[in-house]
C-alpha positions in Angstrom: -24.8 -47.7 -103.6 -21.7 -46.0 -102.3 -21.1 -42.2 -104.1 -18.8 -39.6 -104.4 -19.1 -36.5 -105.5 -16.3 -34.1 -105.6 -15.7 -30.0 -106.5 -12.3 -29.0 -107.8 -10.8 -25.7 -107.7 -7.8 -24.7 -109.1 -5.3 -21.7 -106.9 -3.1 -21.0 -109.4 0.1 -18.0 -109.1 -0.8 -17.6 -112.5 -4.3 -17.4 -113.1 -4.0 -17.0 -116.9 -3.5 -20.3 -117.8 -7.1 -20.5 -116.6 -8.9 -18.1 -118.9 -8.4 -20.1 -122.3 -11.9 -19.2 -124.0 -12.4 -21.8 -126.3 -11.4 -24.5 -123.9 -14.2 -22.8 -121.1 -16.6 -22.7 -123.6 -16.8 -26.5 -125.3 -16.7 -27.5 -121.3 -19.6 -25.0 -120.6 -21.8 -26.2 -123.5 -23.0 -29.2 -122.6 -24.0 -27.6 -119.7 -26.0 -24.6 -120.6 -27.2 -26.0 -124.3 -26.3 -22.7 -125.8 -24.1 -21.1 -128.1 -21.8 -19.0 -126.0 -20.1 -16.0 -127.5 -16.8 -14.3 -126.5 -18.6 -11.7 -124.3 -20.7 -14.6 -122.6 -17.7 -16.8 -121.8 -15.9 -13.5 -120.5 -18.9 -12.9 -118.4 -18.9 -16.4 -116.7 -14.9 -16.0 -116.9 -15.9 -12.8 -114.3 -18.0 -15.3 -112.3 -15.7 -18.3 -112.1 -13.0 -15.6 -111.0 -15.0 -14.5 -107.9 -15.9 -18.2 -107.2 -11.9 -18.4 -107.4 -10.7 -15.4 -104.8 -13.5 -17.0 -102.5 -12.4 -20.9 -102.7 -8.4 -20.0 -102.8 -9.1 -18.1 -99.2 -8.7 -20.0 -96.1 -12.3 -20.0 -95.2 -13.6 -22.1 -92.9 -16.3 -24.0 -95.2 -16.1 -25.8 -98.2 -19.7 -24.8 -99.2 -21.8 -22.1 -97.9 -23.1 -22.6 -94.6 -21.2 -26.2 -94.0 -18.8 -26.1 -90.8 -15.2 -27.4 -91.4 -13.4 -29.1 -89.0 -9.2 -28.1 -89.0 -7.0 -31.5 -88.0 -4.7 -31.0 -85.0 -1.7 -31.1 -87.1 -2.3 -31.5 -90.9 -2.9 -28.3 -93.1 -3.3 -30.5 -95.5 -7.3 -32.0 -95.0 -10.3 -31.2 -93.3 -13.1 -32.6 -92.3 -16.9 -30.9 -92.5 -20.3 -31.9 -91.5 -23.9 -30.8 -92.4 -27.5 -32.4 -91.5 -25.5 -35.5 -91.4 -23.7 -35.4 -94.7 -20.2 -35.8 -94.6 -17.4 -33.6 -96.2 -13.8 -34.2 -96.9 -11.6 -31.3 -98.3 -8.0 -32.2 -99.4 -5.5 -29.6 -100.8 -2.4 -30.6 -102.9 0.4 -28.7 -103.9 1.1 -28.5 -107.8 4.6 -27.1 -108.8 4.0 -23.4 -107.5 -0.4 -24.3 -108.1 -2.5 -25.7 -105.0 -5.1 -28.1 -106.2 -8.2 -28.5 -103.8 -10.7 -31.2 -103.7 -13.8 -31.5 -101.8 -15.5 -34.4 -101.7 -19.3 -35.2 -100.5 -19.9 -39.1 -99.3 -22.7 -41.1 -99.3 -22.3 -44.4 -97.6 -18.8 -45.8 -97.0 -16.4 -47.0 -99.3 -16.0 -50.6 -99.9 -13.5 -51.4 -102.9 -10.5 -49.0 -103.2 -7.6 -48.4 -105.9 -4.9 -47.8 -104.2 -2.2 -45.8 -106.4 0.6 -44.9 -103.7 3.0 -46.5 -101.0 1.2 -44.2 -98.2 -2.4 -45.1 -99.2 -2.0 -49.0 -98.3 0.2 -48.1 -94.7 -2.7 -46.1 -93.0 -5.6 -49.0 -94.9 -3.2 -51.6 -93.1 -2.9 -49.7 -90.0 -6.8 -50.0 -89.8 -6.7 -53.5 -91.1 -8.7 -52.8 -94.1 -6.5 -54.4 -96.7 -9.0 -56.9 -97.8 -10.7 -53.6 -99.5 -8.3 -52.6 -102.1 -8.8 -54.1 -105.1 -5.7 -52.7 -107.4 -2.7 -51.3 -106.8 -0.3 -49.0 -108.6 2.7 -50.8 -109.0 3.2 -54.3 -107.2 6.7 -54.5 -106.8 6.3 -51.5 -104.6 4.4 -53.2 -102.0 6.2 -53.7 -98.9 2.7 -55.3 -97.1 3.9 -59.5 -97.6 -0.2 -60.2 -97.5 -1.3 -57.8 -100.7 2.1 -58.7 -102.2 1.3 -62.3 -102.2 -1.9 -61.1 -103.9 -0.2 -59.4 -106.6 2.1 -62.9 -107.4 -1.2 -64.2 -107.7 -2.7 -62.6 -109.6 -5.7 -61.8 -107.2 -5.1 -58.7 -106.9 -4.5 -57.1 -110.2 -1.9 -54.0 -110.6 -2.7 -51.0 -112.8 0.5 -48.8 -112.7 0.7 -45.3 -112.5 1.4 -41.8 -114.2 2.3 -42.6 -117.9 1.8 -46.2 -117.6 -1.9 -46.3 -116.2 -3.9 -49.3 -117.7 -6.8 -47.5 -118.1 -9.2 -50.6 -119.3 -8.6 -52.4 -116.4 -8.9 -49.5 -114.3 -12.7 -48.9 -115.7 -13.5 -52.7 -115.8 -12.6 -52.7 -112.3 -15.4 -50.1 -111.2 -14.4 -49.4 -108.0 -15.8 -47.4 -105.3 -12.6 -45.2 -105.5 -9.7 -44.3 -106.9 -7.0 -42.9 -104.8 -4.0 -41.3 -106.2 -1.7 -37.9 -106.1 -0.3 -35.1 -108.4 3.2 -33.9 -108.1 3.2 -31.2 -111.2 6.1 -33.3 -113.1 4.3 -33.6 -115.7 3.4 -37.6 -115.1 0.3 -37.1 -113.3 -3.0 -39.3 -114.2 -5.1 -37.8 -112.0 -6.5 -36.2 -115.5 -7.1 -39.0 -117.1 -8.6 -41.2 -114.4 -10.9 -38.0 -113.9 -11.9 -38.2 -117.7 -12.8 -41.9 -117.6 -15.7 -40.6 -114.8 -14.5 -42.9 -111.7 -14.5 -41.1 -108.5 -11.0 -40.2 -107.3 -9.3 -38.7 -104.5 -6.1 -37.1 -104.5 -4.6 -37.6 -101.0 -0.9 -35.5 -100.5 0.2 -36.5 -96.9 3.5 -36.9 -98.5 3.8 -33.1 -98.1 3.1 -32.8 -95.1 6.1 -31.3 -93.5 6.4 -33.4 -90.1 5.6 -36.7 -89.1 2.8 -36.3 -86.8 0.9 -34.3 -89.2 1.0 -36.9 -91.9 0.0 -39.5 -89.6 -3.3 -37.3 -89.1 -4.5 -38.7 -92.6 -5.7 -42.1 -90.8 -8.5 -40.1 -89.7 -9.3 -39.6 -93.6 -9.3 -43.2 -93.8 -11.3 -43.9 -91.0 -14.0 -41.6 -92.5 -13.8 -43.1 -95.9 -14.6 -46.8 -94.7 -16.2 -46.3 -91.4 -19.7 -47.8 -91.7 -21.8 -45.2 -90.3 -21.6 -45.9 -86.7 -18.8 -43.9 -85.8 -16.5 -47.2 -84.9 -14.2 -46.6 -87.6 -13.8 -43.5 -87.1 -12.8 -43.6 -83.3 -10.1 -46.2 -83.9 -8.5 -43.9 -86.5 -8.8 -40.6 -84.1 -7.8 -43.2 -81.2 -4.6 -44.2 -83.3 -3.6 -40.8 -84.1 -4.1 -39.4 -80.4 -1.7 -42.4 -79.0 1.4 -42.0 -81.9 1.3 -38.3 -81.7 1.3 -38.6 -77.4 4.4 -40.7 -77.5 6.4 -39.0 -80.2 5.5 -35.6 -78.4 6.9 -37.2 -75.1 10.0 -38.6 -77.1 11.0 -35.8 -78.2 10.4 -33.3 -75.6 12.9 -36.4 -73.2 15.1 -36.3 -76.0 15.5 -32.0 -76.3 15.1 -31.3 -72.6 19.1 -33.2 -72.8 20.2 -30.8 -75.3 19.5 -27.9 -72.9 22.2 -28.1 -70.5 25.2 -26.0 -70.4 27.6 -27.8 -72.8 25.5 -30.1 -73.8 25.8 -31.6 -77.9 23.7 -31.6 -80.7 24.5 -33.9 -83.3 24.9 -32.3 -86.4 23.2 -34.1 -89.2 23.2 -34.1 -93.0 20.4 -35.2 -95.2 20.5 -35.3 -98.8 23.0 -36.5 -101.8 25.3 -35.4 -105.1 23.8 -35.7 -108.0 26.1 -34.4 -111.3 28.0 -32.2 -108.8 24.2 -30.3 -107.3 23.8 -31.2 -103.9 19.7 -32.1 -103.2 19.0 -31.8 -99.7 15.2 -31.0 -97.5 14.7 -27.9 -96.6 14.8 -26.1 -93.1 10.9 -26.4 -93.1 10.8 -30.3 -94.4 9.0 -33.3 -93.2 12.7 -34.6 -92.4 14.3 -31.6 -91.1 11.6 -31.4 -88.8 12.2 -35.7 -87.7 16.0 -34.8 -87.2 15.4 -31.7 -84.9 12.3 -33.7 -82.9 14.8 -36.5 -82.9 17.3 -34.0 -80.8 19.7 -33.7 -83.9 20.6 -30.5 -85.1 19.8 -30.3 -89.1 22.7 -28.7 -91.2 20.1 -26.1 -92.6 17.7 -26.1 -90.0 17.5 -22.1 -90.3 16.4 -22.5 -93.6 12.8 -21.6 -94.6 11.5 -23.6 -97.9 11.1 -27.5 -98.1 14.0 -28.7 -100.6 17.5 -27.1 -101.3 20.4 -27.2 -104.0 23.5 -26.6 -103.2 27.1 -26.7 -104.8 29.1 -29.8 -103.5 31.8 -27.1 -102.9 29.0 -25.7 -100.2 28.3 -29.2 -98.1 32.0 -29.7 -98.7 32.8 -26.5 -96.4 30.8 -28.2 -93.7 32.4 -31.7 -93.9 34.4 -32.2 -91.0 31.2 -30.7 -88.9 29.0 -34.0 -90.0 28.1 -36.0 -87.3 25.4 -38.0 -88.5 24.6 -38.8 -92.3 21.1 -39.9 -93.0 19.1 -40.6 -96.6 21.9 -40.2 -99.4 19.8 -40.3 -102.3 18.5 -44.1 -104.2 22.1 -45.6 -102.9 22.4 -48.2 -100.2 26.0 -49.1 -100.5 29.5 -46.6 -99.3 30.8 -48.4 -102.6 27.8 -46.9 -104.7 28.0 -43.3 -102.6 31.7 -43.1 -103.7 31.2 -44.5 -107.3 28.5 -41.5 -107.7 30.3 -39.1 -106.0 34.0 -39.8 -104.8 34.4 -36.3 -102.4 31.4 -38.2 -100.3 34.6 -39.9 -98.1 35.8 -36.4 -96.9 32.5 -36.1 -94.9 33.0 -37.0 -91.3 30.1 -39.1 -90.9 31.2 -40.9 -94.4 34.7 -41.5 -92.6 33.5 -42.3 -88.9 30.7 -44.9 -90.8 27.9 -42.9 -89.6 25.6 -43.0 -92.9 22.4 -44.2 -92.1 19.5 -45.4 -95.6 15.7 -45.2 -94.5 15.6 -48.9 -96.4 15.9 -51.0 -93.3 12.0 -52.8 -94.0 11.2 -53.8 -97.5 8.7 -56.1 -99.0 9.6 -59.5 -100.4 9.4 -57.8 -104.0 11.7 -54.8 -102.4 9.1 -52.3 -101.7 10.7 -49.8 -99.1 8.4 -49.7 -95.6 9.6 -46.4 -94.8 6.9 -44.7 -97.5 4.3 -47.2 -96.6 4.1 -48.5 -92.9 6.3 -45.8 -91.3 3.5 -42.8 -92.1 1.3 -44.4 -89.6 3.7 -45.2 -86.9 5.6 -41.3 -86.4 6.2 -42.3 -82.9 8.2 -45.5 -84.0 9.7 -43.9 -86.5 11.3 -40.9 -84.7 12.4 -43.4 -81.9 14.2 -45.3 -84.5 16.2 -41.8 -85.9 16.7 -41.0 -82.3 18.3 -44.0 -81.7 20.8 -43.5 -84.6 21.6 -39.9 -84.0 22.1 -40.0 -80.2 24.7 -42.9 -80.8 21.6 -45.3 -78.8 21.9 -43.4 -75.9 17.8 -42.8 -75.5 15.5 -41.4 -72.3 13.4 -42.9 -70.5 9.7 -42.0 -71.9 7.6 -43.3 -68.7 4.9 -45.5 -69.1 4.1 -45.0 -73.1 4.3 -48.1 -75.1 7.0 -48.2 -78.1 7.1 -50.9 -80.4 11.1 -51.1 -81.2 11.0 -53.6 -83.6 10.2 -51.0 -86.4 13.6 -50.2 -87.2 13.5 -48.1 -91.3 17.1 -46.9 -90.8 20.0 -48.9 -90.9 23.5 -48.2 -91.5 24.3 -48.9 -94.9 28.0 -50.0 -93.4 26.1 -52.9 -91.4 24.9 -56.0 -94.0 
């Protein structure tokens, strides 16, 4: 019988929201079978609170004594070992909270709720569709196989945040649930936790470069692999080859940019929304593609993950806009300029050079780019390359490159 067991600790900025007594104490009594007073729960409050300074650190063991193993790239997940047990620790950002997980296995999984885009691309990058047995939302599914499923009816789908059907869920029993927590207030990691299931929050979507969320195959790999390591090697093998050829893509593709007057393509990410300009940040998972991609990112100097600026601001930079790439949920220059009519004096707006990351999608119009793209980073930057160097692309030796994976297409080309 497969099982998972699973710790959770709580790093919060604000540890007060914590220390609410009554709450501590109805969740400590069934535990201890004692009436707890004030000056009890404050004393276990102390206790808890130690426990908390030691599992926010970045120690290198999830219990005492166990070994962790860091990924190569991801800061995300870790793997740890011990007398042949197997851990898993997995850390998710909250709003301004970090929300860790560890998680003990015994015996692989076999049937799997699947609750986001990313889970099924690294399952189908392993070929282990055939063991998820819900998904979130089936329109979302850009894999034609488990989409067929869903039309069906053979593979049932249970929805997410708000909308979770938790009956089905629970009649389901399955090995695992997988899902994520984004701290808008639509979570259900909560209330799949309260109806006992195991669950795993994964959080490779904040990540903050491609290669690094392609390192959470290898947590896939350890979930199903079957105990003889197989499993596991094709995952690490995978990883090892995609993060080999984007390293070697990108390295051809910046050693050009090093010459005396050589360009950089200056690239803008982002959209208008109500006259706010949302845009990644410096240190984001896509200002990181565009530079590894040879662009040169508008705010590259910046240091968080997301920005807001004043239209008035990207507006100062217009006629500097080379490249235009992921502006916002529109696919259209009729939609761009319906939203947001000063979008047309942006060079790349003028020059056509506005590029959507909705170039694969499912038969029920679920985008690729957030499900078969996070296992294929080398693919992926070859495919931004392509569209910010004007396809003018080096030669990357003897590495293979499957260029039929094309997520980006200019949303003047129909």
């Amino acid at each position: 019988m497969y099982k998972i067991h699973y710790v959770w600790e709580l790093c919060r900025e604000k540890f007060h929201k914590m220390l609410k007594i009554n709450t501590l104490r109805i969740f400590l009594r069934p535990f201890l079978g004692v009436r707890l007073g004030r000056f009890g729960v404050l004393g276990l409050i102390s206790v808890f609170f130690l426990a908390f300074l030691e599992g926010c650190g970045a120690g290198d063991s999830t219990e005492k004594g166990v070994p962790c193993v860091p990924m190569v790239e991801s800061s995300l997940f870790r793997a740890c070992f011990e007398g042949g047990r197997r851990f898993v620790e997995v850390k998710s950002f909250v709003g301004k909270d970090s929300l860790v997980n560890r998680f003990l296995f015994e015996g692989p999984v076999d049937r799997v709720v699947t609750l986001s885009s990313s889970q099924i691309g690294f399952m189908e990058r392993l070929g282990l569709q055939n063991h998820i047995v819900a998904v979130g939302e089936g329109n979302l599914v850009a894999d034609s196989g488990l989409y067929s499923r869903v039309k069906d009816g053979s593979l049932p789908q249970v929805y997410t945040g708000h909308a979770l059907s938790l009956e089905p869920l629970v009649a389901l029993a399955p090995d695992l649930v997988m899902t994520f927590a984004t701290g808008h207030g639509d979570d259900d990691y909560e209330r799949i936790n309260a109806l006992g299931l195991s669950m795993m929050l994964t959080s490779e979507w904040q990540e903050n470069s491609p290669v690094a969320k392609a390192e959470w195959i290898k947590l896939y790999g350890t979930l199903f692999d079957a105990g003889d390591g197989a499993l596991v090697h094709r995952a690490d093998s995978i990883f090892r080859q995609e993060s080999e050829v984007y390293r070697a893509i990108s390295s051809a593709l910046n050693r050009t940019k090093e010459g005396e007057g050589a360009v950089c393509p200056r690239v803008l990410a982002g959209m208008s929304y109500g006259g706010v300009w949302y845009a990644p940040g410096g240190e984001s998972y896509t200002a990181k593609l565009i530079r590894d991609a040879g662009g040169c990112y508008l705010w590259a100097s910046d240091k968080t993950r997301e920005l807001k600026l004043s239209m008035e601001e990207v507006l100062a930079l217009a006629d500097s806009v080379d490249v235009w790439v992921n502006p916002g949920m529109f696919s259209t220059p009729e939609e761009i300029l319906a939203a947001e009519p000063r979008a047309e004096r942006i060079k790349a707006f003028r020059e056509k050079r506005v590029y959507q990351n909705d170039g694969r999608v499912g038969p029920g119009g679920g985008n690729d780019f957030y499900e078969g793209a996070v296992g294929r980073p080398a693919e992926l930057l070859w495919n931004v390359a392509k569209i910010v160097n004007l396809g003018i692309m080096p030669n990357i030796g003897p590495y293979f490159l499957d260029t039929t994976y094309k997520w980006y297409r200019n949303i003047y080309n129909f």
